[in-house]
N, C-alpha and C positions, 0 to 999 in steps of 0.2 A: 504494500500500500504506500509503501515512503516513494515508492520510485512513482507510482501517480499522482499524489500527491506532489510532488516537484513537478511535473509535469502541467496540471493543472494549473500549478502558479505562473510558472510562464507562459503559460497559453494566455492568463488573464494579460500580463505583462505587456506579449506580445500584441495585445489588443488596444491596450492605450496606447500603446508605441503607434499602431495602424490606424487609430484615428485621430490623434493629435496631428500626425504627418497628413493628414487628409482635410484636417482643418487649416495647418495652415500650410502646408510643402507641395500637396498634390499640383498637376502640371494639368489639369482639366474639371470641369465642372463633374465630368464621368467618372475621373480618376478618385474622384474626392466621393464621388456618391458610393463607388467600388468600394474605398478602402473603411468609408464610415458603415457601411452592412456589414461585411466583415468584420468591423472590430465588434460591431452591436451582435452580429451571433457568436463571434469566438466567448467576447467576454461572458454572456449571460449560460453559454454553456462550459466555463470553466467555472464558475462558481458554482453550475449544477454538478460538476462532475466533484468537487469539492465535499456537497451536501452528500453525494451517493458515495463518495471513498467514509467518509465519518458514518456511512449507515451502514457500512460491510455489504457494500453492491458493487461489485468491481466491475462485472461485466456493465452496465449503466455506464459508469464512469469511464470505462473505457470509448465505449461511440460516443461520450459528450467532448470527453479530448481529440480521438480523433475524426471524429465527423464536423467538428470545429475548426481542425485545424486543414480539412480537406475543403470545407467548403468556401473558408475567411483566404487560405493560401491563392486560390483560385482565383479568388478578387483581386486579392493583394499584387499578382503578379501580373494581372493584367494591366491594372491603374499604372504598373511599372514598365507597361509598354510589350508584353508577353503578345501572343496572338491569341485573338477573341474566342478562336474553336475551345481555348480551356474552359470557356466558360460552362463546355458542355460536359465537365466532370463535375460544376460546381454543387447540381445535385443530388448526385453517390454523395456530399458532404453529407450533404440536406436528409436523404435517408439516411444515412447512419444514426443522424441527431434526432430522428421520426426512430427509428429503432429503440436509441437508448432510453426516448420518453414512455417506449409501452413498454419495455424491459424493465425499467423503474417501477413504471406502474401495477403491472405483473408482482415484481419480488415485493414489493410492498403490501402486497394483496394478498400473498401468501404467508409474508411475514406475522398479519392480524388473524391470523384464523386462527 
């Protein structure tokens, strides 16, 4: 759990890094709209993956790390000038993070019975 737990953090990290740079660094109106989606799903899904590492969910936690950092990466490197075809990995991020919310939802559910 230590090693997702690390993980986690810098996913959150990596997330104010990708939207301050997009408030004020980005080189386009798009580039900036990229990088600020990105940081808004990496971050709110490192904090979720935080909440399910502290509930003994590893499997959750792990698609909110990285189905966050597949689908925030995708933005990120596009805003940086990458070619726009990535954007059709951006959601396999997107499932992941649609996974880890019924896998949550699920161990949770089993958890109270």
């Amino acid at each position: 759990m230590k090693n997702l737990t690390i993980l986690a953090a810098l996913s959150g990290a990596i997330a104010v890094a990708a939207g301050a740079f997009g408030a004020h660094g980005a080189a386009s109106a798009q580039a900036a709209e990229w990088l600020r989606t990105g940081g808004q799903y990496q971050l709110i899904h490192a904090v979720a993956a935080l909440v399910a590492v502290r509930m003994a969910m590893r499997g959750p936690a792990w698609c909110f790390v990285a189905g966050g950092a597949i689908f925030a990466a995708t933005l990120y490197l596009m805003a940086l000038g990458a070619p726009r075809w990535l954007g059709a990995v951006t959601p396999l991020g997107g499932l992941t993070l649609i996974g880890g919310w019924l896998w949550f939802a699920i161990s949770a559910a089993r958890a109270h019975e």
